[in-house]
MOPAC internal coordinates of N, CA, C and O (Angstrom, degrees):
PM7 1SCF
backbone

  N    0.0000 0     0.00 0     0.00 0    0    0    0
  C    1.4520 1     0.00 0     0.00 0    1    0    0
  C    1.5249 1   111.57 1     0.00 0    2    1    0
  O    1.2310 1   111.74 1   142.09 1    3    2    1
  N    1.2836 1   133.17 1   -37.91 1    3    2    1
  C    0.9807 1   134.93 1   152.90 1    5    3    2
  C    1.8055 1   129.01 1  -111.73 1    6    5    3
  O    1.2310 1   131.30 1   -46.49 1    7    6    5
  N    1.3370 1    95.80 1   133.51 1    7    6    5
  C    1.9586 1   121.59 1  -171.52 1    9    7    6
  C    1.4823 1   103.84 1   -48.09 1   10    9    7
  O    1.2310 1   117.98 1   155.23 1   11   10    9
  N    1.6830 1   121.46 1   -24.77 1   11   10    9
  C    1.5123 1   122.98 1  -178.58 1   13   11   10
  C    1.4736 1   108.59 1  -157.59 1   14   13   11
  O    1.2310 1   123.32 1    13.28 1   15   14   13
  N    1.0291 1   111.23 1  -166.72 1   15   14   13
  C    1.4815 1   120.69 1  -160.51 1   17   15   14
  C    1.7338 1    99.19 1   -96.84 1   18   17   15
  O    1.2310 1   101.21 1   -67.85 1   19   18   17
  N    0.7982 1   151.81 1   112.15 1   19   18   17
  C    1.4641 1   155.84 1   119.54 1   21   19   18
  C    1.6511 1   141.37 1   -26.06 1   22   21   19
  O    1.2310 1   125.25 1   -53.82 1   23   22   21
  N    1.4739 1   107.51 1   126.18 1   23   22   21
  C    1.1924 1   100.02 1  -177.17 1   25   23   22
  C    1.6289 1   106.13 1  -122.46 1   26   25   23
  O    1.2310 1   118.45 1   -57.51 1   27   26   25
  N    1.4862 1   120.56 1   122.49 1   27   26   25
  C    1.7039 1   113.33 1  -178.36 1   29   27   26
  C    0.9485 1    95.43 1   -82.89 1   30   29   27
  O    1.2310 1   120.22 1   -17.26 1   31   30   29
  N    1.7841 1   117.19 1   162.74 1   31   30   29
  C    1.0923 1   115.14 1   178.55 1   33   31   30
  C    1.9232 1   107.21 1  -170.34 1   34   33   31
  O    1.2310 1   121.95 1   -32.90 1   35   34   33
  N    1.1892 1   113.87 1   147.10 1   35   34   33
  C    1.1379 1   116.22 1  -153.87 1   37   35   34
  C    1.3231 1   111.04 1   -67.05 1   38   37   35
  O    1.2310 1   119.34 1   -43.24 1   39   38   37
  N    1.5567 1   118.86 1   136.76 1   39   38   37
  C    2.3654 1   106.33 1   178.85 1   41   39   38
  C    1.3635 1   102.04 1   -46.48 1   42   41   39
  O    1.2310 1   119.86 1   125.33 1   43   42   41
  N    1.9018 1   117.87 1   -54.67 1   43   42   41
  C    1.4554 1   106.17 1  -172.47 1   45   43   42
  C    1.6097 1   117.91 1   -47.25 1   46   45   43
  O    1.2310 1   114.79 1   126.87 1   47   46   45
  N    0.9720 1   127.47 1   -53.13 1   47   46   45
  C    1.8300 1   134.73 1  -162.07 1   49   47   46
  C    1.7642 1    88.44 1   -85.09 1   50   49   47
  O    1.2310 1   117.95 1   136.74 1   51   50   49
  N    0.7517 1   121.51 1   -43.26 1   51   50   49
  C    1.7257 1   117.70 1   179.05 1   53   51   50
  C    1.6894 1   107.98 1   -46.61 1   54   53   51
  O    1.2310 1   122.10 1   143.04 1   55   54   53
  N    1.6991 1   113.59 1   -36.96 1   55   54   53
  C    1.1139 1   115.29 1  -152.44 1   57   55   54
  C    1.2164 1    87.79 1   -92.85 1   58   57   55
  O    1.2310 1   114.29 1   149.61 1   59   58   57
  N    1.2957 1   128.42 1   -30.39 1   59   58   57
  C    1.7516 1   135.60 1  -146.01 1   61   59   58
  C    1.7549 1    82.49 1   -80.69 1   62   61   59
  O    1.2310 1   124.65 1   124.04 1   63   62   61
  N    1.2587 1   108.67 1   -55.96 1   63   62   61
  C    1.5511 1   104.92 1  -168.88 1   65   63   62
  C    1.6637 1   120.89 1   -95.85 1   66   65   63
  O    1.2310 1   123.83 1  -161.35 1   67   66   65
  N    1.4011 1   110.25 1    18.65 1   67   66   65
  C    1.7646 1   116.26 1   146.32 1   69   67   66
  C    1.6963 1    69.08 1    81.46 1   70   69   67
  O    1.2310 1   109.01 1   -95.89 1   71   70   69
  N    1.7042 1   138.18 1    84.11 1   71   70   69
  C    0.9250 1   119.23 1   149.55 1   73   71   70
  C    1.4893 1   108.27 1  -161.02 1   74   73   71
  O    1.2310 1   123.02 1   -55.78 1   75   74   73
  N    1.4472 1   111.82 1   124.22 1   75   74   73
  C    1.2687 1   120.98 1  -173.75 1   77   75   74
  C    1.2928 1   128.05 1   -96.40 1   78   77   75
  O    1.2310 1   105.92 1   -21.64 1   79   78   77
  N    1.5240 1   143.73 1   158.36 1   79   78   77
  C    1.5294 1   135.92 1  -175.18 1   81   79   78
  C    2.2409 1    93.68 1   -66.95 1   82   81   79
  O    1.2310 1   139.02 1   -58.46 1   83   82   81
  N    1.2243 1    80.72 1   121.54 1   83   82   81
  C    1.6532 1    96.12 1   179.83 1   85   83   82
  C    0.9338 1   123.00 1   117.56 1   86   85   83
  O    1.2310 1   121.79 1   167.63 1   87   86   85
  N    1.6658 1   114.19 1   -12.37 1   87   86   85
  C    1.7354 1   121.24 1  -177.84 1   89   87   86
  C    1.5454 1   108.99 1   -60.22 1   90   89   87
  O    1.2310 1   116.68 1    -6.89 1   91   90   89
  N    1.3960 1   123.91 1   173.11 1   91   90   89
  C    1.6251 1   118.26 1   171.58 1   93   91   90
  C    1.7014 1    86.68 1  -106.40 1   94   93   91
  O    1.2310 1   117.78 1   -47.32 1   95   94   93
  N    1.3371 1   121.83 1   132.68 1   95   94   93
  C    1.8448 1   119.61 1   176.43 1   97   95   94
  C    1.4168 1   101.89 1  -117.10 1   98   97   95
  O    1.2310 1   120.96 1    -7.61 1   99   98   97
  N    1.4361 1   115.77 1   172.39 1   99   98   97
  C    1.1273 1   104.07 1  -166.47 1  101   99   98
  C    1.7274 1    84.56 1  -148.42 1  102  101   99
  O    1.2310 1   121.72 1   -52.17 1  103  102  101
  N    1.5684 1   114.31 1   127.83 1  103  102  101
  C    1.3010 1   132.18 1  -144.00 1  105  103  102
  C    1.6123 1   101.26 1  -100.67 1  106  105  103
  O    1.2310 1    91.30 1   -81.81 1  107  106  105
  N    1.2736 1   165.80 1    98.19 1  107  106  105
  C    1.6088 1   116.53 1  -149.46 1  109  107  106
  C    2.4551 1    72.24 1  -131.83 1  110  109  107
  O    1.2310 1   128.24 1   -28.31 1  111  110  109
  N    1.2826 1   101.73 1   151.69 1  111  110  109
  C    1.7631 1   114.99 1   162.07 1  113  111  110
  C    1.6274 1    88.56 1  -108.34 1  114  113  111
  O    1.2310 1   142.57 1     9.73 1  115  114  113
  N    1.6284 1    73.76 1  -170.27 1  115  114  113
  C    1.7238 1    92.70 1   165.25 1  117  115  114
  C    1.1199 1   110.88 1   -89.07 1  118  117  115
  O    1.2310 1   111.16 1   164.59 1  119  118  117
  N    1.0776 1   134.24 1   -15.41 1  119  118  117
  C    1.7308 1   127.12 1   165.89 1  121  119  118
  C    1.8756 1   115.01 1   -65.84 1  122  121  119
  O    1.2310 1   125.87 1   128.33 1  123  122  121
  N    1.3983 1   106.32 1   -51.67 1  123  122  121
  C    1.6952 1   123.72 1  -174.09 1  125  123  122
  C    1.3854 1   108.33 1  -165.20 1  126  125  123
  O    1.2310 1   141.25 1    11.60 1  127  126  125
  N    1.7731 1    76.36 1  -168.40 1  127  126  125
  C    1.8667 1    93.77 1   171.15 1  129  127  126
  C    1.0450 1   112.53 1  -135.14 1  130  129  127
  O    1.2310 1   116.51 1    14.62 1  131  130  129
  N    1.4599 1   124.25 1  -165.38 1  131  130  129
  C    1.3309 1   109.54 1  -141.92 1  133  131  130
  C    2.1057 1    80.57 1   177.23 1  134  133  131
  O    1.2310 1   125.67 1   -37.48 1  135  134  133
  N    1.3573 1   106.71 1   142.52 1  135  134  133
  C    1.5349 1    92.62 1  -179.65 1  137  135  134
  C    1.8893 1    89.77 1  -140.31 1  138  137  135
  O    1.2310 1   123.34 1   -37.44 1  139  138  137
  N    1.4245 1   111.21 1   142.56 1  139  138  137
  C    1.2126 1   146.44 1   174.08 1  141  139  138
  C    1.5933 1   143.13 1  -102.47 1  142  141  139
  O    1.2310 1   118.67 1   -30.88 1  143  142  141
  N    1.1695 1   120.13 1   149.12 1  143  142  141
  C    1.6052 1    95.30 1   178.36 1  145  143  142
  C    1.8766 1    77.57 1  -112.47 1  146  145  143
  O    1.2310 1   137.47 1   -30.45 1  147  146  145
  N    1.8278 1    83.77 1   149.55 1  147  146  145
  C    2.1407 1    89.46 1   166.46 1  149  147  146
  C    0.8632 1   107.88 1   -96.32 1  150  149  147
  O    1.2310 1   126.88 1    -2.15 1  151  150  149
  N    1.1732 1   104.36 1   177.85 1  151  150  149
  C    1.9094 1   140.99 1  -166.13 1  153  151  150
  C    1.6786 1    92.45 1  -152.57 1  154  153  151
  O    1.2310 1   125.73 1   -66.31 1  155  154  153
  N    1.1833 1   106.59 1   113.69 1  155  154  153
  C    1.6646 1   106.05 1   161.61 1  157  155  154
  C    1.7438 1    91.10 1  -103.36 1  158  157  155
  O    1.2310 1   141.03 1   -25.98 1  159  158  157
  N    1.6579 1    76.80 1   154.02 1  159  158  157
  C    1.7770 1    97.81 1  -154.78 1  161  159  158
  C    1.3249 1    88.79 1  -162.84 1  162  161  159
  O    1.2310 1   124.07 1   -66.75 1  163  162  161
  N    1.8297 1   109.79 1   113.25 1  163  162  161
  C    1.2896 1   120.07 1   147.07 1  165  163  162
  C    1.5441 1   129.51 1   -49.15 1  166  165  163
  O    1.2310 1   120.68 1   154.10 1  167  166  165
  N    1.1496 1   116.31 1   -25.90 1  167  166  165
  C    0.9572 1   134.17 1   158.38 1  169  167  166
  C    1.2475 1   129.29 1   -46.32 1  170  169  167
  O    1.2310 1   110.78 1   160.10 1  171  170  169
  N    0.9236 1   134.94 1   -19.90 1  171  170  169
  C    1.4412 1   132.33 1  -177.12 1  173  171  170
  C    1.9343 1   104.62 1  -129.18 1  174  173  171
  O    1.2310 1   126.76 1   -39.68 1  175  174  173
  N    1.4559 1   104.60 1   140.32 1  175  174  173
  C    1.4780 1   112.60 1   166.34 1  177  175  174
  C    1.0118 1   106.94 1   -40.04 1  178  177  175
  O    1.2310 1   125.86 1   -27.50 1  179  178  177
  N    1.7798 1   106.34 1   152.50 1  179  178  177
  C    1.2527 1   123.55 1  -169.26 1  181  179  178
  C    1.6733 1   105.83 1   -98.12 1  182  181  179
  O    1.2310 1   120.99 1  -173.90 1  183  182  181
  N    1.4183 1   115.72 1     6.10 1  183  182  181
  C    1.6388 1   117.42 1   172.68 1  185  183  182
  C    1.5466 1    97.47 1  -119.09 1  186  185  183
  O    1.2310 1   114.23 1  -142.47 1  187  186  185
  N    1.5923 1   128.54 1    37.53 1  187  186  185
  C    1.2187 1    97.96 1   160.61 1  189  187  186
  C    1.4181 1    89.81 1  -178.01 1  190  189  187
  O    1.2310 1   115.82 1   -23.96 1  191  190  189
  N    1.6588 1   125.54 1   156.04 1  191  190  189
  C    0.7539 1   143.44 1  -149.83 1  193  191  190
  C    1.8179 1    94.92 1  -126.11 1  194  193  191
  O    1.2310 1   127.28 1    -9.10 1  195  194  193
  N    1.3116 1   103.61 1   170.90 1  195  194  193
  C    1.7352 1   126.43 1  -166.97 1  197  195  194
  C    1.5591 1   109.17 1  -134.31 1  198  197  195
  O    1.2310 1   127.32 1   -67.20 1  199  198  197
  N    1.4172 1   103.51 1   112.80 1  199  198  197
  C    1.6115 1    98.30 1   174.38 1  201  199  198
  C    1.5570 1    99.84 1  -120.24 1  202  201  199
  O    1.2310 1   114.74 1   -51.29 1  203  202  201
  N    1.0446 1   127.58 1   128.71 1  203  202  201
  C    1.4890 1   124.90 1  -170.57 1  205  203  202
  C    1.8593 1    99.99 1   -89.60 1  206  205  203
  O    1.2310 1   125.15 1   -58.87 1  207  206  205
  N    1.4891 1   107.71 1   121.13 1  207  206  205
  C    1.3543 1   111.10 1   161.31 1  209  207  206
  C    1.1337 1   135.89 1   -40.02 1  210  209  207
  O    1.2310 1   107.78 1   -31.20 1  211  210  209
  N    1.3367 1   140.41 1   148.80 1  211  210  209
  C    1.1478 1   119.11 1  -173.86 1  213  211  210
  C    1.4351 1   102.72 1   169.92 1  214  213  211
  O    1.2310 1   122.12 1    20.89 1  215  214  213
  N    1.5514 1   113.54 1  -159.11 1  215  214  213
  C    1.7186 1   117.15 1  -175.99 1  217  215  214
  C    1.5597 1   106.29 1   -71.48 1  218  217  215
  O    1.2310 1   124.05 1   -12.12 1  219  218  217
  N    1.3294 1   109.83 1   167.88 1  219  218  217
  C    1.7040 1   135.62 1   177.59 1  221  219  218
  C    1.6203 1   104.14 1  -115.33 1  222  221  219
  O    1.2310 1   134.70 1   -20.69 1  223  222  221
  N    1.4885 1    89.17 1   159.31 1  223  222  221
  C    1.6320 1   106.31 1  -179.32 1  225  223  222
  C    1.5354 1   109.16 1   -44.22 1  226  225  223
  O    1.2310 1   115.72 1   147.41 1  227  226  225
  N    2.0528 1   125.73 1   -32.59 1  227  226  225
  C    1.0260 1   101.99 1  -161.12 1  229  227  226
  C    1.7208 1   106.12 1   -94.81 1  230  229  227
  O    1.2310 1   124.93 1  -133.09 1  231  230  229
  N    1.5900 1   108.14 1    46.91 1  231  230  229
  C    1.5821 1   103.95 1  -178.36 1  233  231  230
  C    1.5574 1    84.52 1  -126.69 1  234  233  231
  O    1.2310 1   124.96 1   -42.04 1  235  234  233
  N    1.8818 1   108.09 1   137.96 1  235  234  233
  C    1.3363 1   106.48 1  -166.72 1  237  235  234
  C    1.3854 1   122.69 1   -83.62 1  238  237  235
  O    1.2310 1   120.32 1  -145.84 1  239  238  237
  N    1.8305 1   117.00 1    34.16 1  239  238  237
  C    1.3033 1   125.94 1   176.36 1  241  239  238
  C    1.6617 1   103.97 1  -137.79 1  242  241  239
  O    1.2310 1   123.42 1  -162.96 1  243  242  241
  N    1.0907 1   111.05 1    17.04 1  243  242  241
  C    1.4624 1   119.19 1   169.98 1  245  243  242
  C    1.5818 1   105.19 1  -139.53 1  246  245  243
  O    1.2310 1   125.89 1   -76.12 1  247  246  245
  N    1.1799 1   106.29 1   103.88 1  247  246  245
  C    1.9450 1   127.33 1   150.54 1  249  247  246
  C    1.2932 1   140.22 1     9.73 1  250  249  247
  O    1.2310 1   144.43 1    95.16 1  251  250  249
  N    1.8660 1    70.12 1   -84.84 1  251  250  249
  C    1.2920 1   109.99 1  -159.84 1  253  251  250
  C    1.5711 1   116.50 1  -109.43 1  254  253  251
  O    1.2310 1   126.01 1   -24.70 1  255  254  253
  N    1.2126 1   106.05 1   155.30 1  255  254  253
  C    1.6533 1    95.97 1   162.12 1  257  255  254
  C    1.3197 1   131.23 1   -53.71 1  258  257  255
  O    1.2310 1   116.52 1   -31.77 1  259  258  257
  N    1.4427 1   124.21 1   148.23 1  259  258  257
  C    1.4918 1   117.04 1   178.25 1  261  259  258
  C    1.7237 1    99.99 1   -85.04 1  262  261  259
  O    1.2310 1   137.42 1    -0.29 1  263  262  261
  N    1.7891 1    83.86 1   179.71 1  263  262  261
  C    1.7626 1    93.61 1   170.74 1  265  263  262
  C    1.5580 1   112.59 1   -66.20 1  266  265  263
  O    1.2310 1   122.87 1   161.25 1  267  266  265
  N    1.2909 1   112.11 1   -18.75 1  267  266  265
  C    1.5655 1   116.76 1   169.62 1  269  267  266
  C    1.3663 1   111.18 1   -44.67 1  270  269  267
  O    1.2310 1   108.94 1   176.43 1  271  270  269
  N    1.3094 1   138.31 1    -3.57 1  271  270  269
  C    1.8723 1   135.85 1  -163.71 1  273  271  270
  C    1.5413 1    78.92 1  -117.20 1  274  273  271
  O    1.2310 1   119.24 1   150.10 1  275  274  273
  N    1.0013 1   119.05 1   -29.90 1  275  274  273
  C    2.0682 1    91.28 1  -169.00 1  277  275  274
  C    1.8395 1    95.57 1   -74.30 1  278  277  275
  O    1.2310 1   107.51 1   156.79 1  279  278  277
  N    1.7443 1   140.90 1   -23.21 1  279  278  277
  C    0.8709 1   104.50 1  -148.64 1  281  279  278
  C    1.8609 1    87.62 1  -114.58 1  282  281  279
  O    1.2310 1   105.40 1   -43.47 1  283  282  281
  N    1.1217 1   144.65 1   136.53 1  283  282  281
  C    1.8595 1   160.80 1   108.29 1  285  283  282
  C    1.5664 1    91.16 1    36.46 1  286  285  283
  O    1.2310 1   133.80 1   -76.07 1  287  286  285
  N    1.6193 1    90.93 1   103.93 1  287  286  285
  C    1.4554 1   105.48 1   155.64 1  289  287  286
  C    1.3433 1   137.09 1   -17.97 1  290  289  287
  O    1.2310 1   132.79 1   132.71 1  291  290  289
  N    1.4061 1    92.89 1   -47.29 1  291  290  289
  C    1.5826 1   111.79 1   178.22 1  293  291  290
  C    1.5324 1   119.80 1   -86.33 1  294  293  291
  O    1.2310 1   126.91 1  -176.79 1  295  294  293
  N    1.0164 1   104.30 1     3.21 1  295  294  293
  C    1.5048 1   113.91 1   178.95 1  297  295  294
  C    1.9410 1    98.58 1  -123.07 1  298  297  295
  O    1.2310 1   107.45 1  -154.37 1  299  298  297
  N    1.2493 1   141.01 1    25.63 1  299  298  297
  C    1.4987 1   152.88 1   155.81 1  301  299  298
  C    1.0687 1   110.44 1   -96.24 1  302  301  299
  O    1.2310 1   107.73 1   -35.60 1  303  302  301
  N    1.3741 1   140.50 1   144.40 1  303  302  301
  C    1.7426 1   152.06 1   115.09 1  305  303  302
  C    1.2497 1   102.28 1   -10.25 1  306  305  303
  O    1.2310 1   113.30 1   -63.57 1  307  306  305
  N    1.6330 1   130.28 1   116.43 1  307  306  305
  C    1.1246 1   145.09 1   175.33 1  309  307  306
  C    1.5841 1   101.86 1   -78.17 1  310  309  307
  O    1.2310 1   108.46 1  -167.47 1  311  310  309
  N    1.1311 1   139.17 1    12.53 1  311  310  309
  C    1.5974 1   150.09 1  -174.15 1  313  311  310
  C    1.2396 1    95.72 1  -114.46 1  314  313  311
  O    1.2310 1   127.49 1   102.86 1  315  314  313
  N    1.5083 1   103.19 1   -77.14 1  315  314  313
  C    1.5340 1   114.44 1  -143.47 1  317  315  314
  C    1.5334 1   120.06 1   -98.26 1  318  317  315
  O    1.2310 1   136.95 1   170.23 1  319  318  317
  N    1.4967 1    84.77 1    -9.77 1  319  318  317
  C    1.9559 1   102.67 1   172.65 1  321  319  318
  C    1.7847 1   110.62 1    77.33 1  322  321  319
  O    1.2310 1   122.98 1   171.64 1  323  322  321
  N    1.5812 1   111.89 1    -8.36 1  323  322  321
  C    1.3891 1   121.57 1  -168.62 1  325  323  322
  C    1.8841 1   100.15 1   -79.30 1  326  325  323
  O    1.2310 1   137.20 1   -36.45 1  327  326  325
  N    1.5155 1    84.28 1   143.55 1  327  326  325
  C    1.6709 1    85.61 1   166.51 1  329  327  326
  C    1.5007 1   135.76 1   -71.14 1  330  329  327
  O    1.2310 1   111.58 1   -28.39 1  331  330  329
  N    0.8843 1   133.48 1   151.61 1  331  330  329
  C    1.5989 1   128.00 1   178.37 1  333  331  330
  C    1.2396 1    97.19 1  -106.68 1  334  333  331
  O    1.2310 1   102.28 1  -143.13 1  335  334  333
  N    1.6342 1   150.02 1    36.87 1  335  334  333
  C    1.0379 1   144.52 1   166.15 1  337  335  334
  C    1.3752 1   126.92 1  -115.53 1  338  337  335
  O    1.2310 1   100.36 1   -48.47 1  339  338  337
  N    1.2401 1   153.20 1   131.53 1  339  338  337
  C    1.1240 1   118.94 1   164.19 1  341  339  338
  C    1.7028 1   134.79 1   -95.43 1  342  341  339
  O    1.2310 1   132.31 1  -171.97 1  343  342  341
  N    1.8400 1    93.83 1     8.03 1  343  342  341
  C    1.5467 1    99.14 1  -169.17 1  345  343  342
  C    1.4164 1    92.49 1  -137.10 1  346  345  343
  O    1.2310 1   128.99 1   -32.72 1  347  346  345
  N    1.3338 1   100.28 1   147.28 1  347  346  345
  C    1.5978 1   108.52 1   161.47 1  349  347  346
  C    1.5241 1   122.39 1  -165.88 1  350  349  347
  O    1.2310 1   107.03 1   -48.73 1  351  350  349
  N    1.3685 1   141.76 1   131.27 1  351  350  349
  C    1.3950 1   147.25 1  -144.53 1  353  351  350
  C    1.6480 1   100.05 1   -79.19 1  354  353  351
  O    1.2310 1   112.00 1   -82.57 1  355  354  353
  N    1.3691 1   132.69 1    97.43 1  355  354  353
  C    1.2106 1   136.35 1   143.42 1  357  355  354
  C    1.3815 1   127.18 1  -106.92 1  358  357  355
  O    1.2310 1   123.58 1    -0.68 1  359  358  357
  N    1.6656 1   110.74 1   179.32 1  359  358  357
  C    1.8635 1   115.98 1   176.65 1  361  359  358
  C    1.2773 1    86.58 1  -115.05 1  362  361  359
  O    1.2310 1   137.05 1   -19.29 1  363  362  361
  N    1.5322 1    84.57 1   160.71 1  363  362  361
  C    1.5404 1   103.83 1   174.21 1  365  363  362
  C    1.3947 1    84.09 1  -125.04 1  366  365  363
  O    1.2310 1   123.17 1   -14.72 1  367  366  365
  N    1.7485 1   111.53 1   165.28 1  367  366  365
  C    1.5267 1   130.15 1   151.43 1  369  367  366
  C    1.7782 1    94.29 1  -179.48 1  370  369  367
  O    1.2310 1   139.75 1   -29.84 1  371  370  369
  N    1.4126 1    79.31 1   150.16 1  371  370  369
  C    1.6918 1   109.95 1   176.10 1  373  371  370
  C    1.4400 1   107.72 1   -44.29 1  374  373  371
  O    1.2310 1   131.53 1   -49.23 1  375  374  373
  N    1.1271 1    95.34 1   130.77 1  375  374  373
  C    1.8996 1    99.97 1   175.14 1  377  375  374
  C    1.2786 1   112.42 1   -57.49 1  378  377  375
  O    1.2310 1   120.28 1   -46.53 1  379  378  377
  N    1.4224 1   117.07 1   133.47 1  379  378  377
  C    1.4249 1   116.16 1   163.56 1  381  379  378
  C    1.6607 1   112.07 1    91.30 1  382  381  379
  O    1.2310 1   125.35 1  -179.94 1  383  382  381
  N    1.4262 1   107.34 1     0.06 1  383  382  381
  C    1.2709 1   105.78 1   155.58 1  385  383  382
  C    1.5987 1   123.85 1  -118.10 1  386  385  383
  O    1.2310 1   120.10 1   180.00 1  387  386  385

C-alpha cells in the first residue's frame, strides 16, 4: 500500500523541526538509522512518532531498511526478525540537514 516506509508525525514537532508530509527524515536509535518519508498527522502525539512495521531491504519490493534496524538484535524474533517492542527513544530530522 505504500511505495516506502513512512514516518507520522505530529504538525507541532513537524513544525519545530522544519518538516513537512513528503520530506525524506532520517530516524537514527542507538543502534542506527533508518530514513522515511512523513505524514504529519494530527493524529498522533506530539512526543512521538509512528513507523509502521513491515518488510526489510531483503524483500524485493522494499529498499530500504525497516524500523526493525533502530531496535538491538537481542531485543528481535530470531525467526521473523520483527520487534517485540513498541517504543524506543530516537531523533528525527529532515534529510540532508
Amino acid at each position: 500500500m505504500e511505495p516506502d516506509i513512512v514516518c507520522q508525525i505530529h504538525p507541532q514537532k513537524a513544525a519545530a523541526l522544519g518538516i513537512q508530509t513528503g520530506d525524506r527524515v532520517v530516524i537514527a536509535s542507538a543502534r542506527g538509522s533508518i530514513q522515511a518519508i512523513a505524514r504529519v498527522d494530527q493524529g498522533i502525539r506530539p512526543v512521538a512518532i509512528y513507523v509502521p512495521l513491515g518488510g526489510d531491504e531483503r524483500q524485493p519490493f522494499q529498499l530500504r531498511p525497516s524500523v526493525n534496524w533502530l531496535i538491538d538484535k537481542d531485543q528481535r524474533c530470531p525467526l521473523s526478525d520483527q520487534t517485540n517492542l513498541k517504543v524506543t527513544l530516537c531523533r528525527v530530522r529532515k534529510a540532508g540537514s
